[in-house]
Backbone bond lengths (Angstrom), bond angles and torsions (degrees), N, CA, C in turn:
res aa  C-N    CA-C-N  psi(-1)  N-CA   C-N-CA  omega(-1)  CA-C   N-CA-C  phi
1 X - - - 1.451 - - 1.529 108.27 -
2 X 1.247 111.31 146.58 1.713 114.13 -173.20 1.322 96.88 -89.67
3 X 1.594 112.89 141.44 1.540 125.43 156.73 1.541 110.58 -34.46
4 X 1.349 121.86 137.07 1.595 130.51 167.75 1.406 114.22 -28.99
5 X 1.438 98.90 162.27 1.706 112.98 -158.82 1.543 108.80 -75.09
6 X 1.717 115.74 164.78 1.170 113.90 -140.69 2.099 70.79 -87.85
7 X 1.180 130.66 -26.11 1.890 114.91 -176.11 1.192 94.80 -120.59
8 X 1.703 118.94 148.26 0.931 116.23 162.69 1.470 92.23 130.70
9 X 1.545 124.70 150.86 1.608 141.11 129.09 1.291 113.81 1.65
10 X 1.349 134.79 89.34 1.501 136.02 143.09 1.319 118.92 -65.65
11 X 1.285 146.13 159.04 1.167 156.77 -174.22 1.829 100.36 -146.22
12 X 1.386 94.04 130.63 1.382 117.17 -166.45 1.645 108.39 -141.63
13 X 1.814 102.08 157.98 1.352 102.85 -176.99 2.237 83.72 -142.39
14 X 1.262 86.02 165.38 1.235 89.03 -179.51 1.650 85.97 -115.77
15 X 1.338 118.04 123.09 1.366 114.26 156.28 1.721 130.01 -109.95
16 X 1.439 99.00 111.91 1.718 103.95 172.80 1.569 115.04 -54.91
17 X 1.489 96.86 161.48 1.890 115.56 -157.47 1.470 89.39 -151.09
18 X 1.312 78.23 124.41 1.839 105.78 174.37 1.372 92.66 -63.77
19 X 1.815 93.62 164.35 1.517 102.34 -177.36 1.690 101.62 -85.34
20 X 1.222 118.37 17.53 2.035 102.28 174.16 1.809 88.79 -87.15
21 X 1.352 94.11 -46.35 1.922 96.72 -166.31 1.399 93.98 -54.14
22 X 1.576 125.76 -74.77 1.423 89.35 -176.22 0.975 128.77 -98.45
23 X 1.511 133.88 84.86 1.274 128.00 139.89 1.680 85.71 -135.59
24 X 1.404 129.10 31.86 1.336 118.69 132.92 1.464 108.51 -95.63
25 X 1.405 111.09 -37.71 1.864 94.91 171.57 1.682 132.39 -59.43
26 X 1.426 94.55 -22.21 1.314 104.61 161.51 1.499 118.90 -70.06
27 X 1.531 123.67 -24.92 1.293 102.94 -176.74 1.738 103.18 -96.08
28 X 1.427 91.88 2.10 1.434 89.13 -177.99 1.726 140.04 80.42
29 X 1.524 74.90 14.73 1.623 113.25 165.20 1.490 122.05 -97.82
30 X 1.565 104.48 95.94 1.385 127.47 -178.51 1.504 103.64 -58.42
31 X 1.183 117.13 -71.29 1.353 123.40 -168.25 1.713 116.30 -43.68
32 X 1.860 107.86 -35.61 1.940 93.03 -179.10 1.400 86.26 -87.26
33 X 1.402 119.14 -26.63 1.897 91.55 -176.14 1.240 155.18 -55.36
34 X 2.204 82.58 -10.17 1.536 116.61 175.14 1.212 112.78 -81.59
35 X 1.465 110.78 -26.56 1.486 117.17 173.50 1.178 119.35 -63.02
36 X 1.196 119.19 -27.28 1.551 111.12 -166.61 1.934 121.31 -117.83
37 X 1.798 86.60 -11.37 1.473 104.27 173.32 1.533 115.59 -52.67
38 X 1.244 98.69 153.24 1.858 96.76 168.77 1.590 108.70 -99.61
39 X 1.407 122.36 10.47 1.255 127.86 -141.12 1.896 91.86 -162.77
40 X 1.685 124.34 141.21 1.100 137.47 142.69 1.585 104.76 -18.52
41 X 1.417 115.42 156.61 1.350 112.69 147.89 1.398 110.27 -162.19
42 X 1.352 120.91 137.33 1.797 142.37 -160.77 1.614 102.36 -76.34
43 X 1.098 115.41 132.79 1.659 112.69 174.04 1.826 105.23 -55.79
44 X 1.337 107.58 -16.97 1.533 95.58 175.82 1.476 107.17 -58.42
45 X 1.529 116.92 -51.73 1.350 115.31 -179.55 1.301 135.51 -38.08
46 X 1.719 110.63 -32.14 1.487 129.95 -165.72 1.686 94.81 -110.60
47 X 1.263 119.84 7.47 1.463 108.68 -171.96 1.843 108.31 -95.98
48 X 1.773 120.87 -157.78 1.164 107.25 -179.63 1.797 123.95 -94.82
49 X 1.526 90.70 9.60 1.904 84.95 -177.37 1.579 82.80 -77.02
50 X 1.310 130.12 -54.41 1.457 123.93 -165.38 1.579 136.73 -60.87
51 X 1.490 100.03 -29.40 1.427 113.75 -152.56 1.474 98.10 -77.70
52 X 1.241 144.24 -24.69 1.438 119.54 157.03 1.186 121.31 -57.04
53 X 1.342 113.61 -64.37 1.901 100.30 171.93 1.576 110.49 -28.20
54 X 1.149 138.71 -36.72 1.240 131.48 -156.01 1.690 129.22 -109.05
55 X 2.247 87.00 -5.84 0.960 126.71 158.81 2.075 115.32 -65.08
56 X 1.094 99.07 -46.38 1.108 118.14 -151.14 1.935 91.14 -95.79
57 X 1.395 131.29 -62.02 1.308 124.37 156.11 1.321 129.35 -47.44
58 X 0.992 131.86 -12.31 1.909 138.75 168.85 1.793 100.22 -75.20
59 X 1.458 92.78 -55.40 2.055 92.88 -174.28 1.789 89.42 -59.17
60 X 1.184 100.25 -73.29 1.954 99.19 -171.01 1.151 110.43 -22.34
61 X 1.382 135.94 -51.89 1.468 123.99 -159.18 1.156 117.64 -89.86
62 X 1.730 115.26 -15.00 0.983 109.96 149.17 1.855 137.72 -60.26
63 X 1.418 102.84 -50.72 1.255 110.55 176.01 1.282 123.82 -73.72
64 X 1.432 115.65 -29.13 1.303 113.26 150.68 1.781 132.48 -116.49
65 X 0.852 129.28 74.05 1.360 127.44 -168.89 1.144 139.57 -49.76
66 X 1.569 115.76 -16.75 1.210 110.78 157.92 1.633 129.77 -85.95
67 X 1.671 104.84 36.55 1.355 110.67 -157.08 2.093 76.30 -110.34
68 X 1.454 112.33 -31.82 0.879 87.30 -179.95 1.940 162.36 -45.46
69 X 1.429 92.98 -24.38 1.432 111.64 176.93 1.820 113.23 -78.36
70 X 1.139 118.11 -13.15 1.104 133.83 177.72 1.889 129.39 -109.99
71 X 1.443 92.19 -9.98 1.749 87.85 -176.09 1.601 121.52 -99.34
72 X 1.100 138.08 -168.93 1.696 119.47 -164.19 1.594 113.09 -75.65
73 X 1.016 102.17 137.05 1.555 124.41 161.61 1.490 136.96 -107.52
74 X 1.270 135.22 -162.18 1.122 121.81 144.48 1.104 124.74 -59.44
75 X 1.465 117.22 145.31 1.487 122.01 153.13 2.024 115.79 -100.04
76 X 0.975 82.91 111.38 2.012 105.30 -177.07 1.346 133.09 -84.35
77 X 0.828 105.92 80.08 1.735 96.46 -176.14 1.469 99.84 -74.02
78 X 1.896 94.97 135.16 1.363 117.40 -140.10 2.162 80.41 -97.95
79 X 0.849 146.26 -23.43 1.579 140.93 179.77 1.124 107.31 -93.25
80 X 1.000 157.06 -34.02 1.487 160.33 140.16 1.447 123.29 -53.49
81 X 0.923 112.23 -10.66 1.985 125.33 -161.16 1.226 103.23 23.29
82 X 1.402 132.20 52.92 1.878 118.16 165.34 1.531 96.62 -117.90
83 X 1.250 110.24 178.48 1.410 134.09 -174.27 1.648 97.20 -86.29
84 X 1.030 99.97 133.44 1.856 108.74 -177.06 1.413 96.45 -114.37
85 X 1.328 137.71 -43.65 1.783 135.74 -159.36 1.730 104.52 175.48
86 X 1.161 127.27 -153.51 0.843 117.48 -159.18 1.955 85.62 -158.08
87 X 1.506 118.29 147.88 1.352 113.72 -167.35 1.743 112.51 -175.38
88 X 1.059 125.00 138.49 1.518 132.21 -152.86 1.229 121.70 175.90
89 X 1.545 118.01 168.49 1.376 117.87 157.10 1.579 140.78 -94.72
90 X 1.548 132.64 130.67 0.830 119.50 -149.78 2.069 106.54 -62.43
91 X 0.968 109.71 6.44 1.825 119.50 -178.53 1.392 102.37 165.18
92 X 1.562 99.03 177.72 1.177 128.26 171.67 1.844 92.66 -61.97
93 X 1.795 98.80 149.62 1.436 92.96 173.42 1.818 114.82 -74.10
94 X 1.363 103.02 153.95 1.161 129.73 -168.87 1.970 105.44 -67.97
95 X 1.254 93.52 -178.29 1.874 93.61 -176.69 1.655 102.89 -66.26
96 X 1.318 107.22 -51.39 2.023 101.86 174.37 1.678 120.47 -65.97
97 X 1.646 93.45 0.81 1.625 94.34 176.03 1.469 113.11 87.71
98 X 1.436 116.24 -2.22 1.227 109.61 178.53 1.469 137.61 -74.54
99 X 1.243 127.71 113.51 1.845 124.85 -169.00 1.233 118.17 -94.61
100 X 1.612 127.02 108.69 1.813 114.19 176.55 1.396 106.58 -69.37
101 X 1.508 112.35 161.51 1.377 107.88 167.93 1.430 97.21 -121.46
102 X 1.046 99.45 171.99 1.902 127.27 -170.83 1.495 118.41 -150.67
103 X 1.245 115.87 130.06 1.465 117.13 -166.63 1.470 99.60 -160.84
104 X 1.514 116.77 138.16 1.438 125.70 168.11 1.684 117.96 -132.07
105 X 0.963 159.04 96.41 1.379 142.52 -176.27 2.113 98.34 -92.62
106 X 1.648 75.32 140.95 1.601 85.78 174.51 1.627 124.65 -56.27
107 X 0.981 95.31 146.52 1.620 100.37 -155.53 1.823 104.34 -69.91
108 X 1.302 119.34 -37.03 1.643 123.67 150.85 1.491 117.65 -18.41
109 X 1.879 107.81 -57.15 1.389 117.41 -153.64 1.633 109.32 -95.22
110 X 1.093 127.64 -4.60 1.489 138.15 -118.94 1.690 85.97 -100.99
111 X 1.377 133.75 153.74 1.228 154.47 -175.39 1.999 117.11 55.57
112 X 1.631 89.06 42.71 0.953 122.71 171.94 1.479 120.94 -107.49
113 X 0.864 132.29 15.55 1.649 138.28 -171.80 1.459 109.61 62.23
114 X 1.109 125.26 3.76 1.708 137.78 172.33 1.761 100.47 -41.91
115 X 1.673 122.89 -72.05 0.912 134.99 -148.56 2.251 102.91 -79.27
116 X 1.351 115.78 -18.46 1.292 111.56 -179.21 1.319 96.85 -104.84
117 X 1.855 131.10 8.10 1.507 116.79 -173.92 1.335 102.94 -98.91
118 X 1.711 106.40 -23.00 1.395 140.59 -179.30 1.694 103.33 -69.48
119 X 0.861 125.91 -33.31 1.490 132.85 -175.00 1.338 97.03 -99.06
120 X 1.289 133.72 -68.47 1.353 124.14 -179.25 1.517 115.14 -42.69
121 X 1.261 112.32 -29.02 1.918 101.02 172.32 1.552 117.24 -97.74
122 X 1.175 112.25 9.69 1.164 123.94 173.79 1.929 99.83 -93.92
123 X 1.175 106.55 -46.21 1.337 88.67 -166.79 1.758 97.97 -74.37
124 X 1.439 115.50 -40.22 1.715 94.61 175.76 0.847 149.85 -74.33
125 X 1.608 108.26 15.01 1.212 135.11 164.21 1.279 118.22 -83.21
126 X 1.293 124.23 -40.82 1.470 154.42 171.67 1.778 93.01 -52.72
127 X 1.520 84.21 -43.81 2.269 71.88 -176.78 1.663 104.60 -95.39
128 X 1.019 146.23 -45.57 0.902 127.22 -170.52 2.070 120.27 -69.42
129 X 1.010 108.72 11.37 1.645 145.73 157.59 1.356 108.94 -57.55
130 X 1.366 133.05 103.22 1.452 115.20 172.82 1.447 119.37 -81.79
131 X 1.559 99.60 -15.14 1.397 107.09 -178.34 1.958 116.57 -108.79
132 X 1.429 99.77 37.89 1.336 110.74 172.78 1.987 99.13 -130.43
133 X 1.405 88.55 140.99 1.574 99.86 179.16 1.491 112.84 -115.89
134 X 1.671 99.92 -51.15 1.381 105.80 -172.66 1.896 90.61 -138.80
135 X 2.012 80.74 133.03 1.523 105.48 166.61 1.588 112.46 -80.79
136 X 1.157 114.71 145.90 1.836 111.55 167.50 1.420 106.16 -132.78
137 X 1.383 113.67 134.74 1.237 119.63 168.37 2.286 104.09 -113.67
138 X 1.471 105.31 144.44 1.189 91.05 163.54 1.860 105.14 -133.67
139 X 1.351 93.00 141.57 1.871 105.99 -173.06 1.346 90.38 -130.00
140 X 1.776 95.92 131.05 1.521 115.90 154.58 1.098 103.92 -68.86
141 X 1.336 108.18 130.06 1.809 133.21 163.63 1.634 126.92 -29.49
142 X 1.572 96.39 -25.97 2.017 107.98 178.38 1.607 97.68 -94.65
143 X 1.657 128.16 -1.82 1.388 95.13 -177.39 1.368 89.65 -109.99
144 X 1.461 105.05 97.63 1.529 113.84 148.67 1.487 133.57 -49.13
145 X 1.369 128.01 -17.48 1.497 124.07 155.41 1.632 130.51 -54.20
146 X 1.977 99.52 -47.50 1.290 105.71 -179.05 1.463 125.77 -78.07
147 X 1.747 99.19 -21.20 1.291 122.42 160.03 1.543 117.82 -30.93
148 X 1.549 97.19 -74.67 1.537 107.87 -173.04 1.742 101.20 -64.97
149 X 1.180 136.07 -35.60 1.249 137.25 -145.83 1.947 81.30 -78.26
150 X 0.995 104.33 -51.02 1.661 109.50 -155.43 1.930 96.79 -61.33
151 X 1.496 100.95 -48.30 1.743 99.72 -177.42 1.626 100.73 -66.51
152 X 0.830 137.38 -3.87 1.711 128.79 171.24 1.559 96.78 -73.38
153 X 1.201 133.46 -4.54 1.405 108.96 -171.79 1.723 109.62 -142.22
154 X 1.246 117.60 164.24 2.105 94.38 -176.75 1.418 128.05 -97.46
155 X 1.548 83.51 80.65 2.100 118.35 159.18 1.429 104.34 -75.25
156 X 1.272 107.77 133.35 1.038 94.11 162.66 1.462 113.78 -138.52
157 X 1.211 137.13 130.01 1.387 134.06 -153.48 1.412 111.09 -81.15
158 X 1.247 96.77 165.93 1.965 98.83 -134.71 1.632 109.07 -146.10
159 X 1.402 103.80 -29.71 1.497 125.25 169.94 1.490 121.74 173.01
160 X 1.222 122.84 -134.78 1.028 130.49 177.52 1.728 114.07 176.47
161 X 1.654 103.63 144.76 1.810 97.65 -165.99 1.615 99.21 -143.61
162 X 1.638 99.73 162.88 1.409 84.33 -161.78 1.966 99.62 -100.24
163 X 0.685 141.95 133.61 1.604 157.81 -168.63 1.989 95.10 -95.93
164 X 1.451 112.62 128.83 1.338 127.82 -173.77 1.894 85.48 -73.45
165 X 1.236 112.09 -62.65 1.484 127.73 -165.37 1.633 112.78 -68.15
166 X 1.445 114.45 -70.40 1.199 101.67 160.72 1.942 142.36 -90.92
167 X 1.329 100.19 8.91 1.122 101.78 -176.25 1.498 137.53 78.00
168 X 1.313 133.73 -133.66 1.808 102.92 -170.74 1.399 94.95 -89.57
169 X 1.259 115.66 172.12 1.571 116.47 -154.94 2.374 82.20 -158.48
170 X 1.050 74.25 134.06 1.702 75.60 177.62 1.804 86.45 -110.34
171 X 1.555 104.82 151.15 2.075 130.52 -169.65 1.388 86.14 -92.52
172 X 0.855 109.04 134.60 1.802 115.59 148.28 1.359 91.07 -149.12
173 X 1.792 105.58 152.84 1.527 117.08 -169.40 1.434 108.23 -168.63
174 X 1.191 116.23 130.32 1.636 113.82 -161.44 1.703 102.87 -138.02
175 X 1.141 126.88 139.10 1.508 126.66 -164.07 1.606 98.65 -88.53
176 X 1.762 113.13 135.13 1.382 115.56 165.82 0.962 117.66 -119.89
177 X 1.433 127.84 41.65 1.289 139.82 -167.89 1.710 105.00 -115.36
């Protein structure tokens, strides 16, 4: 069955991944990650746009574990059952309560409503959180997609920081409390 239609309402689930799945997605081993997934997963997932994120969430959940229920997973489109991208929080919220979000849709699937169905369950997750106040998203200034996606909703920009990996990153941060 093909991923959801190119207009229209997507329906999405964010699904969490034990730490065996990813720290096989981290090594970039599709095949045990299937083993241990609760969910399909796309060689995009196990490939190299991803595998740092997944680099970097395998150590986290180890060192911190209660980061687990909250950090990226799949992103699922729930009528199709395939893997659309991958989408989460960067941790458990912080002492001011604040939660980043993170979202990628595979580059195949992409201008499909994947990436605002992905944000929309991020932020109602963010509210139904008693211990989240303020969501943060950060977008480099050249990706004009996430740009527009982020001003559709009330971000409101806040600063800007410089990222070793991705570079300048403009703050936007909007309270869901």
């Amino acid at each position: 069955m093909a991923p959801g239609p190119i207009m229209g309402a997507v329906s999405v689930s964010i699904v969490q991944l034990d730490p065996q799945t990813l720290a096989a997605l981290a090594a970039g081993d599709l095949a045990a990650a299937r083993r241990t997934s609760p969910v399909d997963l796309s060689p995009w997932l196990a490939g190299p746009e991803c595998v740092r994120t997944w680099r970097y969430r395998a150590r986290q959940v180890v060192e911190t574990p209660a980061d687990l229920p909250w950090v990226t997973g799949v992103l699922w489109d729930d009528d199709a059952e395939v893997p659309v991208g991958k989408a989460g929080f960067h941790g458990a919220p912080d002492a001011d309560g604040m939660v980043e979000v993170g979202y990628a849709v595979d580059p195949a699937l992409r201008r499909r409503g994947y990436a605002r169905a992905a944000l929309e369950a991020l932020i109602a997750r963010a509210r139904r959180e008693p211990d989240a106040a303020v969501l943060r998203a950060t977008v480099s200034p050249t990706n004009a997609a996430s740009l527009a996606l982020i001003q559709q909703f009330d971000f409101l920009e806040v600063g800007e920081q410089w990222d070793d990996e991705d570079g300048l990153e403009i703050i936007y941060e909007m309270p869901v409390d």
